[in-house]
C-alpha positions in Angstrom: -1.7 23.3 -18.7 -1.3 20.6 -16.2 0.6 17.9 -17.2 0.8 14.0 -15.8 4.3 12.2 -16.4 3.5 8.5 -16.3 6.9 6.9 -15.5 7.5 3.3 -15.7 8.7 1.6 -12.4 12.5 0.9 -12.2 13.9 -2.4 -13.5 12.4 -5.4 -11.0 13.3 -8.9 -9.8 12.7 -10.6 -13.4 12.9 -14.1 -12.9 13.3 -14.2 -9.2 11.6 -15.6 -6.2 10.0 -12.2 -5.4 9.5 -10.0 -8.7 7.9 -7.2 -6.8 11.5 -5.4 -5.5 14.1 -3.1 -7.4 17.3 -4.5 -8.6 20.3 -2.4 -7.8 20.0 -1.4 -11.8 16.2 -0.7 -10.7 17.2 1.6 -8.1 19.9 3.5 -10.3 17.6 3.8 -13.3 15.2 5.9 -10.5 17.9 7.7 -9.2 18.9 9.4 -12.6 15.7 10.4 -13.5 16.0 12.4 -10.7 19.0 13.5 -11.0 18.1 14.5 -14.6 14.8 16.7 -13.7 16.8 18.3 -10.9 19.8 19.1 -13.5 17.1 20.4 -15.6 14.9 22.4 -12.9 11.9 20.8 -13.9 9.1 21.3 -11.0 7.6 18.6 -10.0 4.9 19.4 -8.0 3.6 16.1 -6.8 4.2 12.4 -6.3 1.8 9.4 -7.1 2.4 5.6 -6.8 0.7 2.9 -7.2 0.6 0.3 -3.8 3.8 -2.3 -5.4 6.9 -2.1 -3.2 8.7 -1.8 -7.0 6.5 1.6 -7.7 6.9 2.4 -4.1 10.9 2.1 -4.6 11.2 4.2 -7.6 9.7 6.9 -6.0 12.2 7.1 -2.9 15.1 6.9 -5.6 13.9 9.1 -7.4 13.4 11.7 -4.7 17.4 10.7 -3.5 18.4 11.7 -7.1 16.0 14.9 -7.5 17.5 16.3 -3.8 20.7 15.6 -4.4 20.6 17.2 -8.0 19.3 20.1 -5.7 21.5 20.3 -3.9 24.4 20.6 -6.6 22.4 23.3 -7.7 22.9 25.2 -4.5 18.8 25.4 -4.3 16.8 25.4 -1.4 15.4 22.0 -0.9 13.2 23.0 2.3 11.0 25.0 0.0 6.6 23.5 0.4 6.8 21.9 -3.2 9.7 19.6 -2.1 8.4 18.9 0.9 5.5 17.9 -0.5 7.0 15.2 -3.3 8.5 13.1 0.3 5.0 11.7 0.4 3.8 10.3 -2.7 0.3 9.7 -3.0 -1.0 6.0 -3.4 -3.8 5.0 -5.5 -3.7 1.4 -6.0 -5.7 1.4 -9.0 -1.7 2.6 -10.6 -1.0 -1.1 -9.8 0.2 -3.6 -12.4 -2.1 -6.3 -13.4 -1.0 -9.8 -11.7 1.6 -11.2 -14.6 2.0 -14.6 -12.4 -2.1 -15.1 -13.0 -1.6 -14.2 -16.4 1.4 -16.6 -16.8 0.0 -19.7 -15.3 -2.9 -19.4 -17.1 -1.5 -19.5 -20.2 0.2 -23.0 -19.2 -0.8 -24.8 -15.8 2.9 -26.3 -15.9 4.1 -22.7 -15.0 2.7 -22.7 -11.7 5.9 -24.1 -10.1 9.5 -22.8 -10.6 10.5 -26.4 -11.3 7.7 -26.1 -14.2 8.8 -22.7 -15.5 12.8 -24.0 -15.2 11.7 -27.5 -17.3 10.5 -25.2 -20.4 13.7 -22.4 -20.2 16.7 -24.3 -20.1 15.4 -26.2 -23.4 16.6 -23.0 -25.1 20.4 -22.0 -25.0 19.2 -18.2 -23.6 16.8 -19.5 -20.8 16.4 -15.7 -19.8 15.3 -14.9 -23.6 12.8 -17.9 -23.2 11.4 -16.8 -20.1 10.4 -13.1 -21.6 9.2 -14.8 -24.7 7.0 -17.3 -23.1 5.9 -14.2 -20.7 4.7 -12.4 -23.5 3.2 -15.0 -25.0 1.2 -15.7 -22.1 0.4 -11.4 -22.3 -1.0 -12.1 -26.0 -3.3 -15.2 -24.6 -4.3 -12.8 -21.8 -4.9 -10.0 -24.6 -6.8 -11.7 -27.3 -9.9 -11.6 -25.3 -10.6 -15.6 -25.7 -10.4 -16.5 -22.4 -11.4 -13.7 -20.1 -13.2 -15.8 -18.1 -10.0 -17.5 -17.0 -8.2 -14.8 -15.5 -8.5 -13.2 -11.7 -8.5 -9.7 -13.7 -9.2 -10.2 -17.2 -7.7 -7.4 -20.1 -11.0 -5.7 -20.5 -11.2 -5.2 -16.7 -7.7 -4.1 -15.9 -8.7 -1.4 -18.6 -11.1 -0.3 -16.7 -9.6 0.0 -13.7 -7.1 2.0 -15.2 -9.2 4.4 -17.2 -11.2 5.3 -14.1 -7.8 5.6 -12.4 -6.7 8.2 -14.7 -10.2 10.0 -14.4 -9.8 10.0 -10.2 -6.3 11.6 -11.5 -8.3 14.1 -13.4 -10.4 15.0 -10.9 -7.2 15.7 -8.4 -6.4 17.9 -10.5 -9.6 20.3 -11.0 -9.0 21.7 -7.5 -5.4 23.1 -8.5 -5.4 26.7 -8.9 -2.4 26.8 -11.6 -0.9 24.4 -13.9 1.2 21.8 -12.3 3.4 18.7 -13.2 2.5 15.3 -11.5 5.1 12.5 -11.4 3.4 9.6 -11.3 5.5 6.2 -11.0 3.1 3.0 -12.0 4.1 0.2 -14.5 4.3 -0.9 -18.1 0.5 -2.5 -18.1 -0.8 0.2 -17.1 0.9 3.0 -19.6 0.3 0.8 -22.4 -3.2 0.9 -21.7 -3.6 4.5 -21.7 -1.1 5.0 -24.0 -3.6 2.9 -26.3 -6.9 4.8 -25.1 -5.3 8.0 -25.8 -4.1 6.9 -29.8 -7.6 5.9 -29.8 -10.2 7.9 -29.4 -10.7 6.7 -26.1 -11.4 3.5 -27.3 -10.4 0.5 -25.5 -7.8 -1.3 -27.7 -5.8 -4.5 -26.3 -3.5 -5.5 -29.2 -2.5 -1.8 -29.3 -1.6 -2.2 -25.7 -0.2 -6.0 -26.3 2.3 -4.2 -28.9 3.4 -1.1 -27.1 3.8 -2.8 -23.6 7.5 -4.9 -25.1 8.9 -1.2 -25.6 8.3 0.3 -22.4 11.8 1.0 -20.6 12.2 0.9 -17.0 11.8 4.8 -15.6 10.9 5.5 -19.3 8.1 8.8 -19.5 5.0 9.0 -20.8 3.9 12.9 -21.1 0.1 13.3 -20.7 -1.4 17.1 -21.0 -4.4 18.2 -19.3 -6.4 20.8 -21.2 -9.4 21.7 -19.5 -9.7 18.4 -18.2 -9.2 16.2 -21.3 -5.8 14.2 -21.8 -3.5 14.5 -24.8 -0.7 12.4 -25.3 2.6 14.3 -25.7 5.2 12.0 -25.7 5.9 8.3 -25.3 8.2 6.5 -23.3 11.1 9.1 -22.6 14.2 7.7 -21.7 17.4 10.0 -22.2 18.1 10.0 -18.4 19.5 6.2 -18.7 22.6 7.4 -21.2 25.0 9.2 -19.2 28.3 10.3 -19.4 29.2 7.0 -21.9 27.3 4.7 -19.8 23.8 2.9 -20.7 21.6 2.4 -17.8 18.3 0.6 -20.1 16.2 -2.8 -20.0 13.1 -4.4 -21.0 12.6 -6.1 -18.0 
């Protein structure tokens, strides 16, 4: 059984300039998971990411921690399958949907930092404010009242990611024993297969609208592969980001 691990990008530049870059938390949070699957001898047979310097990122940190986890293990780490994870595929349909489209559209004000700092210091948590009005702007783009508005409207970033998954599939068919694929894309887009998968196949948006908030950063998402129809297994693992006493988790 060949099985796809969806993993959620490492924690970004929330609020900042330039969104699409790791913070050093982001980088750490990448790094564990590694360090985790390596600790655990899980094969990983492959690497996707989508095009996003942030997916991009969590990749090569990933990799530092699974090699270095390796190595601790006193395994070879010259062996084909390694080799082949140091180049990640790319398949930019694993790409996030454009949250600063989605956020301006739900408020015009918002297309300016001076706009978006005028509504977020009103509140005494301006950081709280700015993930609130975020995902209120998500609902807006959600609700399916105003597709028209948006450069890549809900129904169409669905799509997208659906055939994404398929292309995925169809990788897969030429694999001549089960295999694990790591796959390092972003909340958007596990929410909506997440939501396919709990329905039928269906497209749902207010079932992606509500799990996208609980998505962590490097959190799992286990999809099997049974004779080329996907199952979900599990949902947003995340025990790599509590070690030894420490707590490595966000929302952002």
């Amino acid at each position: 059984m060949t099985t796809l691990l969806f993993a959620r990008h490492g924690q970004a530049s929330f609020g900042q300039e330039n969104y699409d870059q790791l913070s050093d938390l982001g980088s750490k949070q990448a790094q564990l998971l590694g360090t985790q699957y390596a600790g655990l001898q899980r094969q990983i047979d492959g690497l996707m990411t989508g095009t996003l310097s942030r997916q991009r990122d969590s990749a090569k940190y990933f990799l530092q921690g699974y090699q270095a986890g390796l190595e601790n293990l006193q395994q070879a780490n010259d062996d084909s399958n390694f080799k082949n994870l140091a180049q990640p595929q790319v398949l930019a349909g694993l790409n996030e949907f454009n949250h600063e489209d989605i956020f301006i559209k739900s408020n015009p004000k918002f297309a300016t930092q001076a706009g978006v700092m005028a509504e977020v210091t009103k509140s005494p948590e301006p950081m709280k404010r700015l993930a609130e009005l975020f995902y209120e702007s998500m609902q807006r783009w959600h609700s399916g009242d105003f597709d028209e508005d948006y450069l890549e409207s809900w129904p169409a970033f669905n799509a997208r990611v659906q055939q994404t998954l398929q292309e995925i599939i169809a990788l897969t068919q030429g694999f001549d024993a089960p295999k694990t694929l790591l796959i390092f894309t972003s909340g958007g887009v596990i929410a909506a297969l997440t939501a396919a998968l709990l329905g039928d196949g269906k497209p749902n948006s207010q079932a992606a609208y509500r799990v996208t908030p609980s998505l962590v950063n490097t959190g799992v998402t286990s999809i099997s592969l049974k004779e080329g129809k996907p199952r979900l297994l599990s949902l947003n693992e995340h025990t790599h980001l509590y070690t030894a006493g420490e707590r490595y988790l966000t929302w952002h």
